[in-house]
C-alpha positions, 0 to 999 in steps of 0.5 A, spaced: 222 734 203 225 727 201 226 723 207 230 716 207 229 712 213 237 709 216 235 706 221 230 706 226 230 713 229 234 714 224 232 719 218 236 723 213 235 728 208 240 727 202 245 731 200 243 735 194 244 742 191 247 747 195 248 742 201 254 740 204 253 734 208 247 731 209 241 733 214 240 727 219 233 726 223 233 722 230 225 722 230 220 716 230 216 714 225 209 717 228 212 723 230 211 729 225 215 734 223 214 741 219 215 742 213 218 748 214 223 746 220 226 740 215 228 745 210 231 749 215 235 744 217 237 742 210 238 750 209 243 749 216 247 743 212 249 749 208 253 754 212 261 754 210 265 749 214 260 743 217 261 737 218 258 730 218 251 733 218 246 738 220 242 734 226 234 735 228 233 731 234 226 729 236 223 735 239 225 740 232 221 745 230 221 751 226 225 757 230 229 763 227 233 760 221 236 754 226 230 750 227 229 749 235 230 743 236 238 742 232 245 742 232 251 743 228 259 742 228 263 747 224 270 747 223 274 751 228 278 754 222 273 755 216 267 755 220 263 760 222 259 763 228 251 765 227 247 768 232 240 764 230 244 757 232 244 760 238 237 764 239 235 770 242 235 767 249 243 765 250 245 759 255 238 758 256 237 752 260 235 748 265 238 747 273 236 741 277 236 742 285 234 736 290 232 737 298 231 733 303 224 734 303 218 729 301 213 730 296 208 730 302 212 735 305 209 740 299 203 737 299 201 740 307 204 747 304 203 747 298 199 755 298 205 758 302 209 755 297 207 757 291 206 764 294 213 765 297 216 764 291 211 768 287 213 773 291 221 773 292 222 771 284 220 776 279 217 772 273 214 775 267 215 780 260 219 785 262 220 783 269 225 787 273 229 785 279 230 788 286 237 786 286 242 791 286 249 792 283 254 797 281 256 797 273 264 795 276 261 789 279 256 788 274 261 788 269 266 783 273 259 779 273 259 778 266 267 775 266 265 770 272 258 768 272 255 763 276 263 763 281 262 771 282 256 770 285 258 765 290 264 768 291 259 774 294 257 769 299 250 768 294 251 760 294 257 754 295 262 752 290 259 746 289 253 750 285 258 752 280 262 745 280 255 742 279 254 746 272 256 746 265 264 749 264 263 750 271 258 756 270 263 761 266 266 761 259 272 764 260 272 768 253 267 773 256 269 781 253 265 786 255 267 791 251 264 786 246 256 788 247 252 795 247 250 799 252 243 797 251 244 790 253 248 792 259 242 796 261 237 791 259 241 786 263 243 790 270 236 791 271 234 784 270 239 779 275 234 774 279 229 773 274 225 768 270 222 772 264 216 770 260 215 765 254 217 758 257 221 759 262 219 757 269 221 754 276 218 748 277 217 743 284 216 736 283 218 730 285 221 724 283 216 719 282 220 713 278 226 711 278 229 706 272 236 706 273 238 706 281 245 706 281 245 712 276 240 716 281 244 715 287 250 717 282 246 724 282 242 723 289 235 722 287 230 717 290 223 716 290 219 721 293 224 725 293 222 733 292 226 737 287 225 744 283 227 745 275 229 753 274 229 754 267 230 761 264 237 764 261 240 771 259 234 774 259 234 782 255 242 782 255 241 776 250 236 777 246 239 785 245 247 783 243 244 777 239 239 783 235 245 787 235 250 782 232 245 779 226 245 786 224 253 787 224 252 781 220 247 783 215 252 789 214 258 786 213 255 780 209 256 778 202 253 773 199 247 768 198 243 765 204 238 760 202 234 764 209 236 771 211 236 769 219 242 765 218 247 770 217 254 769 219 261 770 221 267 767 219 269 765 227 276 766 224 274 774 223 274 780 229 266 780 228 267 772 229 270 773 235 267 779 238 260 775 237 263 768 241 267 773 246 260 777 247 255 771 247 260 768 252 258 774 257 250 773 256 253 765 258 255 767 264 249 773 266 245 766 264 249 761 269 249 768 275 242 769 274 240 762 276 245 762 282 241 767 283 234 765 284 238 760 286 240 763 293 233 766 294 230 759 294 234 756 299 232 763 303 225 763 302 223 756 303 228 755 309 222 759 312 217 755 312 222 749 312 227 750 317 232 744 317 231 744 309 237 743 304 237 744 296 243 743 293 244 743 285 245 736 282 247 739 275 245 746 270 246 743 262 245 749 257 240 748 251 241 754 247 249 755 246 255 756 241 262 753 245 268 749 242 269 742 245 273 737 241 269 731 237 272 725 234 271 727 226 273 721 222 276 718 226 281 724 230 279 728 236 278 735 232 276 741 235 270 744 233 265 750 234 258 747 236 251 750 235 245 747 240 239 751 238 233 748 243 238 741 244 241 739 250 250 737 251 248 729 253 256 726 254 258 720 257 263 717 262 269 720 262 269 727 259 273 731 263 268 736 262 263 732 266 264 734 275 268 729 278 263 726 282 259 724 275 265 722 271 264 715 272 256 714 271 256 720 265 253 727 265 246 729 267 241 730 262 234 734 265 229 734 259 223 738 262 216 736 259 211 741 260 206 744 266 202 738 267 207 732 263 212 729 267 221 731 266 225 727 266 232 726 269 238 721 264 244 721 263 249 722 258 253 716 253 258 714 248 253 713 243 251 721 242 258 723 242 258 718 236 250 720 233 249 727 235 256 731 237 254 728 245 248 732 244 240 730 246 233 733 246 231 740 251 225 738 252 218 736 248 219 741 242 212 745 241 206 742 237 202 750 236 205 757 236 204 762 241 199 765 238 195 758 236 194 757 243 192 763 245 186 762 241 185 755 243 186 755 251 184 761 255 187 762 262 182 759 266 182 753 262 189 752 264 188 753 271 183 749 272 185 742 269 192 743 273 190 744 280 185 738 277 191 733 277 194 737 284 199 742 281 199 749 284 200 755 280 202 762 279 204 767 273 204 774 273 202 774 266 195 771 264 197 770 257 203 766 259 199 760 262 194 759 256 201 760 250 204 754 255 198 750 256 200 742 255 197 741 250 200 745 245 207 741 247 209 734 243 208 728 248 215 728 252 214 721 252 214 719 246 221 724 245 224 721 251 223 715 248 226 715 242 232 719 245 234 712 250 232 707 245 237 711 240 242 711 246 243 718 245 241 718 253 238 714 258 233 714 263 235 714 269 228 718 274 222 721 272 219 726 276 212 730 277 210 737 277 206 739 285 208 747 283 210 751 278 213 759 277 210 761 270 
């Protein structure tokens, strides 16, 4: 695939063929990208109504049709919808919280800590969940998100005010998913599910920009948990569900048959945003939550314990938002697959509190790395749509690890640097092994040098849920 360097960071996959617009890459130059994953992003540069360019950012590799990893603006009146710039997992993304508690205070229980959680939070393939609730409310859930919850007594309104559209997209439609996906998503509220998911406790080891972090309330020292899961079985079923409504409906040549699509002025269009909107919201209640249960759990062991919600950001999600194309503000609907919203000072989608300094940004690394907090800038919404990395990006399959790391090897080298851990599926620890992630140094530092989002704290890894 022919590569032409723009600048530093900065490449471009040239316009030719069947492409639109041409594919931009914001990588570094030692950074190596599949094949496979470039045509992917070349193949997305072809679907109706893009614009600008379809974007790979530093942690892109190969996904189902979209790469993981990309982003892409299509024009809100000739555009389209396509599940596979979403994914399977619907508004998988990432809730920071931070206590009041010290590193120190893990490190004294750190066994009774790791157990309580393993014990309350259901984590695994297939995980069900001891929370009940009817059909009625279920489906009034799905409407709500994360506000049905607290308004339920399960949290404060500062939780939802501190999360992406304030923790529901307010298009939800019920009656636009199957019943197969309400029965797969029912049963699973309070989840974390399999694969990369997890609930990570760490704390805050450095900080490089003061004044931001006390923007968001973080310092030195200072204990904070990662929950990263989505929509779990209801997702991933309304998103097969979809693709083969498209696959039905659709004529025409596609360079890759996972990038099936429907115009978003047509009623499949509709229906898939009015549906991807529920899975959204289950995605945002979910982890409100694990949420809840954590304060519960923990206030056990420490009673004068308080863990408020800095920010949620999702990295697998399609919504309108408006972006200057051209020269005008226009309204388009965006596609981050495995990317993360990065937007700067002032946008009123941003909570009041942040408005100021930009949004919070939450790149997490992997089991043994270091995460990163940054926050948001102008310069994304000029580069990327306001858009930046999700996380280190894979080097290996699942399937490649497996053979390549056992569980005990996984174990042993974490607890080596101090960090607990738990999962109910063995599999689990060797497919997410640190090795087989990119180094998220080198990602985050390609993203701040960019400015598509700058550091503001690095935390470190004590306890992780798998």
């Amino acid at each position: 695939m022919n590569l032409k360097k723009i600048s530093k960071n900065i490449y471009e996959i040239p316009k030719s063929g069947k492409m639109i617009v041409p594919s931009r890459l914001f990588i570094s130059e030692k950074m190596k990208v599949e094949d496979d994953a470039l045509k992917q992003i070349a193949h997305v540069a072809q679907l109706p109504g893009i614009l600008e360019h379809s974007i790979g950012l530093a942690d892109i590799h190969v996904g189902y049709g979209f790469p993981i990893g990309s982003v892409a603006a299509f024009d809100s009146e000739k555009g389209i919808i396509t599940p596979s710039g979403v994914g399977y997992d619907v508004n998988c993304s990432v809730r920071l919280l931070k206590t009041n508690l010290k590193k120190e205070d893990i490190l004294k229980n750190s066994d009774k800590v790791i157990e309580a959680i393993y014990r309350k939070i259901p984590s695994g393939l297939g995980r069900k969940s001891n929370f009940k609730i009817s059909r009625d409310n279920f489906e009034e859930l799905l409407k709500k998100g994360a506000k049905y919850l607290v308004d339920k007594g399960f949290g404060k309104k500062e939780d939802y005010l501190n999360t992406e559209e304030e923790g529901c997209l307010n298009n939800a439609d019920v009656s636009k998913i199957s019943e197969l996906a309400i029965n797969r998503g029912i049963k699973q509220l309070g989840t974390l599910g399999s694969g990369n998911h997890f609930l990570e406790i760490g704390f805050v080891e450095k900080i490089f920009d003061k004044k931001t972090a006390e923007s968001f309330g973080l310092k030195k020292n200072q204990v904070t948990i990662m929950i990263h899961c989505g929509s779990r079985g209801l997702g991933h079923q309304l998103v097969s569900d979809y693709i083969e409504k498209m696959k039905k409906k659709f004529k025409g040549d596609l360079p890759d048959s996972g990038l099936v699509y429907a115009p978003i002025k047509s009623s499949l269009g509709q229906d898939c945003l009015s549906a991807m909107a529920c899975a959204t919201n289950f995605s945002f209640a979910n982890k409100q939550l694990i949420t809840y249960w954590l304060r519960e759990e923990l206030s056990k062991i420490f009673p004068e314990i308080k863990i408020d919600v800095v920010y949620e950001v999702c990295h697998n999600i399609a919504k309108f938002e408006k972006h200057k194309i051209k020269g005008k503000n226009k309204k388009v609907l965006i596609h981050r697959k495995g990317a993360t919203r990065s937007f700067g000072p002032g946008r009123k989608e941003i909570p009041l509190k942040y408005r100021k300094v930009g949004q919070p940004v939450i790149i997490p690394g992997s089991m043994g790395t270091s995460s990163y907090v940054l926050v948001g800038t102008k310069k994304a919404e000029e580069l990327t749509f306001g858009s930046t990395v999700h996380g280190a990006g894979r080097l290996q399959s699942r399937h490649q690890a497996k053979k390549s790391f056992s569980y005990e090897s996984v174990k042993t080298k974490l607890l080596k640097k101090g960090i607990q851990v738990r999962a109910r599926d063995k599999d689990c620890l060797s497919e997410e092994a640190p090795e087989v992630y990119k180094d998220v140094e080198e990602v985050v530092k390609v993203v701040h040098e960019l400015g598509i989002s700058k550091k503001v704290a690095r935390l470190k890894p004590l306890a992780v849920l798998k």
